[in-house]
LOTOR-487187 format. One record per residue: z, x, y of N, C-alpha, C in turn. Coordinates in Angstrom, 2 decimals. Layout:
// residues N
+---------+---------+---------+---------+---------+---------+---------+---------+---------+
:     nc3 :     nc1 :     nc2 :    cac3 :    cac1 :    cac2 :     cc3 :     cc1 :     cc2 :
+---------+---------+---------+---------+---------+---------+---------+---------+---------+
:       Z :       X :       Y :       Z :       X :       Y :       Z :       X :       Y :
...
+---------+---------+---------+---------+---------+---------+---------+---------+---------+
END
This chain:
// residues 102
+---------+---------+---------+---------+---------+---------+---------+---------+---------+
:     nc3 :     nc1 :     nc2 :    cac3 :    cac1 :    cac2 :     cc3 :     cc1 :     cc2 :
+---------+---------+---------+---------+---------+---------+---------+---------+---------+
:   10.09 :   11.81 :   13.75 :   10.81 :   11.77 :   15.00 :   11.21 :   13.21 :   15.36 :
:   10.92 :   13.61 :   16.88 :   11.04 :   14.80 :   16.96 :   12.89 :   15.10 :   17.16 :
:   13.34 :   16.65 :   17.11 :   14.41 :   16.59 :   16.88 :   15.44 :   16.38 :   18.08 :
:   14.52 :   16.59 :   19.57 :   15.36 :   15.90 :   20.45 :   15.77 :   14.84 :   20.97 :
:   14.66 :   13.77 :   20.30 :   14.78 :   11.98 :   19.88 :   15.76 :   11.87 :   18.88 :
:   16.19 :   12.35 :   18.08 :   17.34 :   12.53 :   16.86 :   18.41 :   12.44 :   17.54 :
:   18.69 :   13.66 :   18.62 :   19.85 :   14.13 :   18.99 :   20.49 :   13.30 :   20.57 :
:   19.49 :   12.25 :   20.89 :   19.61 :   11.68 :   22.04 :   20.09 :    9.98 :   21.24 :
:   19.51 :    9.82 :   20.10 :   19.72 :    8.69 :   19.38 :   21.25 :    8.75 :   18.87 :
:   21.94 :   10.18 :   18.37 :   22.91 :   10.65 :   18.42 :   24.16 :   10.19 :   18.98 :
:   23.54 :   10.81 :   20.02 :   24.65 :   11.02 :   21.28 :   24.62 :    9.36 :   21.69 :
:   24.08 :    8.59 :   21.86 :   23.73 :    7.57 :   22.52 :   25.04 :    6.26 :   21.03 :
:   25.11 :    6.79 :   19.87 :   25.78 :    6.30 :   18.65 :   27.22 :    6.75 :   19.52 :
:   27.30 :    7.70 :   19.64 :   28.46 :    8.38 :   19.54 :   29.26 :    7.08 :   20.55 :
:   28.70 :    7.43 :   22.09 :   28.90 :    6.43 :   23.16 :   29.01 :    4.79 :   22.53 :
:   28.27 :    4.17 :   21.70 :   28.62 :    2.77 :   21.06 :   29.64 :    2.50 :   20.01 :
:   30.35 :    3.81 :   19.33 :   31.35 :    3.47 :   18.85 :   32.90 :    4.23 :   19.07 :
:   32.64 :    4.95 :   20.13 :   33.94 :    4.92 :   20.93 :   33.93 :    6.61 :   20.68 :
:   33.56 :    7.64 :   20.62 :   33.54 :    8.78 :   20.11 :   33.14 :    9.34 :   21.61 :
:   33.63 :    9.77 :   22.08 :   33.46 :   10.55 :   23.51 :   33.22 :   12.25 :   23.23 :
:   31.97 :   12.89 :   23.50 :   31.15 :   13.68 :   23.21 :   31.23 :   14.66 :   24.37 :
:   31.86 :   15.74 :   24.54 :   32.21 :   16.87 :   25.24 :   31.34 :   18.35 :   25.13 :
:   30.37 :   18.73 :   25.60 :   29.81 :   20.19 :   26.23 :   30.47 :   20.86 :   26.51 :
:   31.24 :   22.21 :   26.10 :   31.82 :   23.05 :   26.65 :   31.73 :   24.58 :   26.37 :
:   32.15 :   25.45 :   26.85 :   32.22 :   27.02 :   26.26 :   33.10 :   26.76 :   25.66 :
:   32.60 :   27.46 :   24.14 :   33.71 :   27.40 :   23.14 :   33.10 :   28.94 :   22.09 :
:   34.08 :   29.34 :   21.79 :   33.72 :   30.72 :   20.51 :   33.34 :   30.26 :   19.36 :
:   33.79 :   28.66 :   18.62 :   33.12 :   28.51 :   17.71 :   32.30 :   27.27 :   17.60 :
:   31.79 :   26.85 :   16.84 :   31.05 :   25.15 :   16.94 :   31.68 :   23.88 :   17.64 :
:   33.02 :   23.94 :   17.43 :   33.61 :   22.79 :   17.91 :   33.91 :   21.72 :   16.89 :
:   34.47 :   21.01 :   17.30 :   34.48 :   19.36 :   16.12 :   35.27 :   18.45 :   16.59 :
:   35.57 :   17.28 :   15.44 :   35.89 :   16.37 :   15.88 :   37.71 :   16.31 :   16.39 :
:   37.81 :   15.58 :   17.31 :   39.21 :   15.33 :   17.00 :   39.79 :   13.96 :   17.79 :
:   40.87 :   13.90 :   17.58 :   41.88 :   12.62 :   17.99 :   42.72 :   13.01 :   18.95 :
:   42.76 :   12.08 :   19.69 :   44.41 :   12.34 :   20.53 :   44.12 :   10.96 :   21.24 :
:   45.80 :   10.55 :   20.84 :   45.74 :    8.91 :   20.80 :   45.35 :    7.71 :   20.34 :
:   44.71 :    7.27 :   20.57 :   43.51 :    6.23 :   20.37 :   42.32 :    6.38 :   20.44 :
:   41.99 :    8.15 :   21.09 :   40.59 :    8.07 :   21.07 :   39.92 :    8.84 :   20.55 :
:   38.89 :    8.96 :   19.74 :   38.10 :   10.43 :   19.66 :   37.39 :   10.90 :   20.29 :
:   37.38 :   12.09 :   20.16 :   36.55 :   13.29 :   21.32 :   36.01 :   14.09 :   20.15 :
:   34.20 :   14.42 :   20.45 :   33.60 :   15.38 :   19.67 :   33.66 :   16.41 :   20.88 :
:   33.79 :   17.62 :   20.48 :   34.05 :   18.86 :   21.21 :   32.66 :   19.85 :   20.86 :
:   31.56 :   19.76 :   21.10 :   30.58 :   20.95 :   21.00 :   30.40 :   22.16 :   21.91 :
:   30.06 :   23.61 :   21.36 :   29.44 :   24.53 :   22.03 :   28.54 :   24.27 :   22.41 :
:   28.03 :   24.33 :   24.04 :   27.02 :   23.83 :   24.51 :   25.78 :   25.03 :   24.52 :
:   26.54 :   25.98 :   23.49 :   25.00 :   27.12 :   23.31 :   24.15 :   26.85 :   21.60 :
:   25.59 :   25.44 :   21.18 :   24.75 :   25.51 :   19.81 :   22.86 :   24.86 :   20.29 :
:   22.25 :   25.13 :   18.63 :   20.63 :   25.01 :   18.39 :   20.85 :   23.52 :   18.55 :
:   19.91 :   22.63 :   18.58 :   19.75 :   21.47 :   18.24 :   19.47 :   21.03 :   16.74 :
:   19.56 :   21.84 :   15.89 :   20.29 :   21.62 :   14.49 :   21.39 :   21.57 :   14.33 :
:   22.11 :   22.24 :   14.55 :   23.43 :   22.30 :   14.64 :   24.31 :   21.34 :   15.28 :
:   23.72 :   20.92 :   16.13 :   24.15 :   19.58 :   17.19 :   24.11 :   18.29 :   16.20 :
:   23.37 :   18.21 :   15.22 :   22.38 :   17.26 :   15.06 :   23.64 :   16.67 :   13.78 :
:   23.29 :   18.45 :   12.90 :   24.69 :   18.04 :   12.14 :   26.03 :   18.15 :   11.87 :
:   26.56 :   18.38 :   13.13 :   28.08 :   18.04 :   13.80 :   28.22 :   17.42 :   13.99 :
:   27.58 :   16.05 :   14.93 :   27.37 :   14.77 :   15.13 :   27.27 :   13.88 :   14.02 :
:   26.55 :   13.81 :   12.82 :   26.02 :   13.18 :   11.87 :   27.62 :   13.33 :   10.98 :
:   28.16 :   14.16 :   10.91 :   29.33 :   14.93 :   10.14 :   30.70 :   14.30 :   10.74 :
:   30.66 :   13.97 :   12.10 :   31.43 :   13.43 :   12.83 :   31.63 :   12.22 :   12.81 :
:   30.55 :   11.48 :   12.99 :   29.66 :    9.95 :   12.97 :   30.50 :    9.29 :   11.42 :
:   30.07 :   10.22 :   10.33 :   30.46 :    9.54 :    9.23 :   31.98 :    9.49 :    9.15 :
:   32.62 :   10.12 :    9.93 :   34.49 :   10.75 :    9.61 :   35.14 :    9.71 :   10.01 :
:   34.15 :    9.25 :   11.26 :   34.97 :    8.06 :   12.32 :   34.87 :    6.49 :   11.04 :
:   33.69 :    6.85 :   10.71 :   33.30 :    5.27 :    9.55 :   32.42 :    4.65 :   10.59 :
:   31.51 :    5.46 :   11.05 :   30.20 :    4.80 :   11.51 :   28.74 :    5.62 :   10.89 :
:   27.84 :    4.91 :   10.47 :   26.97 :    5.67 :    9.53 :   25.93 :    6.07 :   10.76 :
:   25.56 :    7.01 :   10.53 :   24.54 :    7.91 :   11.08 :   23.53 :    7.23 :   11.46 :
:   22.85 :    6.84 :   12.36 :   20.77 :    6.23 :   12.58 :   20.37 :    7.07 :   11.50 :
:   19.15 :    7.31 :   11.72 :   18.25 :    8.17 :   11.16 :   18.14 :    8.67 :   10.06 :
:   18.78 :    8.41 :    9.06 :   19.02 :    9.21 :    7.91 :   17.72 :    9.34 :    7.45 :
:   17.48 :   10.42 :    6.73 :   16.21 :   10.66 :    5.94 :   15.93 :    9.26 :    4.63 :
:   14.61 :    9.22 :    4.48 :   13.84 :    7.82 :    3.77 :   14.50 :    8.35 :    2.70 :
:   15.05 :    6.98 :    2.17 :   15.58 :    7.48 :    0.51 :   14.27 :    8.02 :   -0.36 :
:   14.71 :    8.73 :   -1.30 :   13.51 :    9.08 :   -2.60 :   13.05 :    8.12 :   -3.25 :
:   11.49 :    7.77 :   -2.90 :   11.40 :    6.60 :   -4.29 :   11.02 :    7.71 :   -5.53 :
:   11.36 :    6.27 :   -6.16 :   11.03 :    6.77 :   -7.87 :    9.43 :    7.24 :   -7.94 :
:    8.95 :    8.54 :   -9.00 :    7.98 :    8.36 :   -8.76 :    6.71 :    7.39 :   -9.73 :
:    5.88 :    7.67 :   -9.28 :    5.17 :    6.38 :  -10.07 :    5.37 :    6.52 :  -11.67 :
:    4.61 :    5.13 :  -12.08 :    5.08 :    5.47 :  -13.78 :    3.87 :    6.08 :  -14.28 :
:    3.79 :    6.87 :  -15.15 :    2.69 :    7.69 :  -15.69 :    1.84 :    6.73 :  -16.89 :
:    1.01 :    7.12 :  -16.97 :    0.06 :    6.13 :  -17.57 :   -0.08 :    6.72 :  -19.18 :
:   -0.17 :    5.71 :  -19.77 :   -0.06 :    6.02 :  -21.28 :   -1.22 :    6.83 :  -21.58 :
:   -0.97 :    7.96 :  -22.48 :   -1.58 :    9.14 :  -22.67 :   -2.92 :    8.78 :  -24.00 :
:   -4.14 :    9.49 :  -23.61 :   -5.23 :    8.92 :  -24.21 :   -5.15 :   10.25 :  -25.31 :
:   -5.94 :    9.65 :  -26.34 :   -5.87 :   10.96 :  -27.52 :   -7.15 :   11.82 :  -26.60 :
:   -7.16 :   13.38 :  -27.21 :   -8.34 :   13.76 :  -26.37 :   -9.40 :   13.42 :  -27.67 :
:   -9.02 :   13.14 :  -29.01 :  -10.65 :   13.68 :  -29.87 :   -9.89 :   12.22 :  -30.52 :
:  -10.91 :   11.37 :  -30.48 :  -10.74 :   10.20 :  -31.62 :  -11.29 :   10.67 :  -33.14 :
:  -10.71 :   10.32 :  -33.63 :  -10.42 :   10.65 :  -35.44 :  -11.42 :    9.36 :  -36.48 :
:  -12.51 :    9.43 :  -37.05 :  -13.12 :    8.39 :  -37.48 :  -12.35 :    8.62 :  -39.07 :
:  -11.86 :    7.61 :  -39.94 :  -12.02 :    8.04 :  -40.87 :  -13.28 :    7.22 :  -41.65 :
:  -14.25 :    7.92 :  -42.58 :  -15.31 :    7.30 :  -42.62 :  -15.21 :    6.76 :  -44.49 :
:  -13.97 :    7.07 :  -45.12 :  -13.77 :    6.43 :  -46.43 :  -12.33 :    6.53 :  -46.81 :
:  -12.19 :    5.52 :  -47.75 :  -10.60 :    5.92 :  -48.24 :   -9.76 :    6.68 :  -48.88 :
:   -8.74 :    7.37 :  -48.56 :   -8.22 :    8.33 :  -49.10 :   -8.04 :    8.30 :  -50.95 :
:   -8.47 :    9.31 :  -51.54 :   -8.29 :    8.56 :  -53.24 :   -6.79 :    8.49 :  -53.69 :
:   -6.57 :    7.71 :  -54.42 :   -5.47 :    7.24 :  -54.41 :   -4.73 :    8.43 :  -55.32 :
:   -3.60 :    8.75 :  -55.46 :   -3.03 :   10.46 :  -56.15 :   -2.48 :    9.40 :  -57.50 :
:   -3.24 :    9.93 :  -58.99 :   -2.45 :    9.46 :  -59.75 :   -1.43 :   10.00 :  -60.36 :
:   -0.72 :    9.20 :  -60.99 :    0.26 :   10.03 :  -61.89 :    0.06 :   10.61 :  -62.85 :
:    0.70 :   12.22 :  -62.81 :    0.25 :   13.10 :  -64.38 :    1.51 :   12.66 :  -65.52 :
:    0.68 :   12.36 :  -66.46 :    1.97 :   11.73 :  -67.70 :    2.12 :   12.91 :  -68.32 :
+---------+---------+---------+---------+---------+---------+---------+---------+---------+
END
């Protein structure tokens, strides 16, 4: 998913769980905050669309709403296959048996 489908999927979260999402000139990144009953995310509207992406995601989780998109969990990786000898070993008689010296 490209990263401006991310950040529109985002914003579009923000709006369904009550988080009201603000563009403005600001000197630093911006963030989340409260006043009253409601929250307001506050962004620099010169940040990258990385940065957007994870202010939002950072925000998203604070309120107790989980993020869309999260990256595919790690699967395990496969199981490795039991290891073959490289040189098979014939033995072609029996070892002599060690006697005892009296």
């Amino acid at each position: 998913m490209s990263m401006k489908k991310t950040l529109d999927a985002l914003e579009q979260t923000c709006k369904d769980v009550g988080v009201r999402l603000v563009y403005d000139e600001l000197k630093g990144e911006g963030g989340l905050c409260r006043l009253r009953d409601s929250w307001y995310l506050i962004l620099n509207r010169r940040l990258s669309t990385e940065s957007r992406i994870r202010i939002i995601r950072e925000a998203l989780t604070r309120v107790g709403a989980a993020p869309p998109l999260r990256p595919p969990q790690a699967q395990p990786p496969p199981a490795m296959p039991e290891p073959t000898p490289a040189v098979e070993v014939e033995q072609t008689h029996e070892p002599e048996p060690v006697s005892a010296r009296v």
